[in-house]
C-alpha positions as CSV (number, residue, x, y, z in Angstrom):
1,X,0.0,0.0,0.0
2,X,2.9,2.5,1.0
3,X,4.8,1.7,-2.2
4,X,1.6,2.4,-4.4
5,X,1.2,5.9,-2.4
6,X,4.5,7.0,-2.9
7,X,4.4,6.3,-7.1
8,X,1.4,9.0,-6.6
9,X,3.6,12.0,-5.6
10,X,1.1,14.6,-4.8
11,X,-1.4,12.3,-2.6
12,X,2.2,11.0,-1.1
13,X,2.3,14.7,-0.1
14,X,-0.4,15.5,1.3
15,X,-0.7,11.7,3.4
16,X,3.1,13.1,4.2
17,X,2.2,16.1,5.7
18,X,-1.4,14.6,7.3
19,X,1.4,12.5,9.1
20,X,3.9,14.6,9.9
21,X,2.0,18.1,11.1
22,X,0.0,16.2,14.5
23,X,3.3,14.3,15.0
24,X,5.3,17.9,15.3
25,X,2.0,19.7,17.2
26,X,2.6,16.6,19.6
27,X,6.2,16.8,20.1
28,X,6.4,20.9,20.1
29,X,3.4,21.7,22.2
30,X,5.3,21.6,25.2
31,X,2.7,19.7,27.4
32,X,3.2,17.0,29.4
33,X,2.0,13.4,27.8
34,X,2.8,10.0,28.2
35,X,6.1,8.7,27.1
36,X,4.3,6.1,24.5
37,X,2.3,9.0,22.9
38,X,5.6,10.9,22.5
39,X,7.1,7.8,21.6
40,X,4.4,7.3,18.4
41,X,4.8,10.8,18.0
42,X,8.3,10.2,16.4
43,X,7.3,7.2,14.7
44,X,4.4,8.5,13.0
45,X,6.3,12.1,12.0
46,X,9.4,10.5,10.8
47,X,7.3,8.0,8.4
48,X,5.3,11.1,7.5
49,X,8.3,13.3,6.3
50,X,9.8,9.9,4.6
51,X,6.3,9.8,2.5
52,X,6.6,13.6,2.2
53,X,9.8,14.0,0.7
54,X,9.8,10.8,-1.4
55,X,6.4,12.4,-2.8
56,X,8.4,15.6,-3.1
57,X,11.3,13.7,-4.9
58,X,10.2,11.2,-6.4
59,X,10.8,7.5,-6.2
60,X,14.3,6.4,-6.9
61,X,15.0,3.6,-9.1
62,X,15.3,-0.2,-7.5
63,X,17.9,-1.1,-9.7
64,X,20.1,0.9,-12.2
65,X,22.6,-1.6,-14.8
66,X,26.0,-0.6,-14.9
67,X,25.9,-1.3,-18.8
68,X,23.2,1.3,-19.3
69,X,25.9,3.8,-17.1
70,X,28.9,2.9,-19.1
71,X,26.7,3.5,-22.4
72,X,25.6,6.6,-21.4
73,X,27.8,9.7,-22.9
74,X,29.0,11.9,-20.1
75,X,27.0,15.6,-19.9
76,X,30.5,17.5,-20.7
77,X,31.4,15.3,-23.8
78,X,28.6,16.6,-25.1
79,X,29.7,20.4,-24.9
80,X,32.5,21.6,-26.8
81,X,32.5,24.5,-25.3
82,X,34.2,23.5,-21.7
């Protein structure tokens, strides 16, 4: 479910931030709580900045081929002017 969120960068946002905003109001209210609600608190604002900035990003590939790298002219071979 989490990998299909985070191919669909602006719901991963918004799911990111849904997260990640109660999380931080939690840990920078300043009020006293119970150590497992501060506890979640991390756990749940740490996934939600992950989904965040992957949806922010974008997914990075699982697996690049070094073959594809080696084929691949390098960005200054292709200017003459450097």
């Amino acid at each position: 479910m989490i990998l299909r969120l985070v191919r669909r960068r602006p719901l991963a946002i918004l799911v990111g931030l849904a997260l990640a905003l109660p999380a931080g109001w939690v840990e920078l209210s300043g009020r006293d709580r119970v150590w497992w609600l501060e506890g979640l608190a991390l756990v749940v604002g740490a996934t939600g900045l992950a989904i965040f900035w992957t949806g922010l990003t974008g997914a990075s590939p699982d697996w690049v081929d070094e073959e594809e790298v080696r084929e691949r002219p390098s960005p200054r071979a292709e200017d003459p002017g450097r």
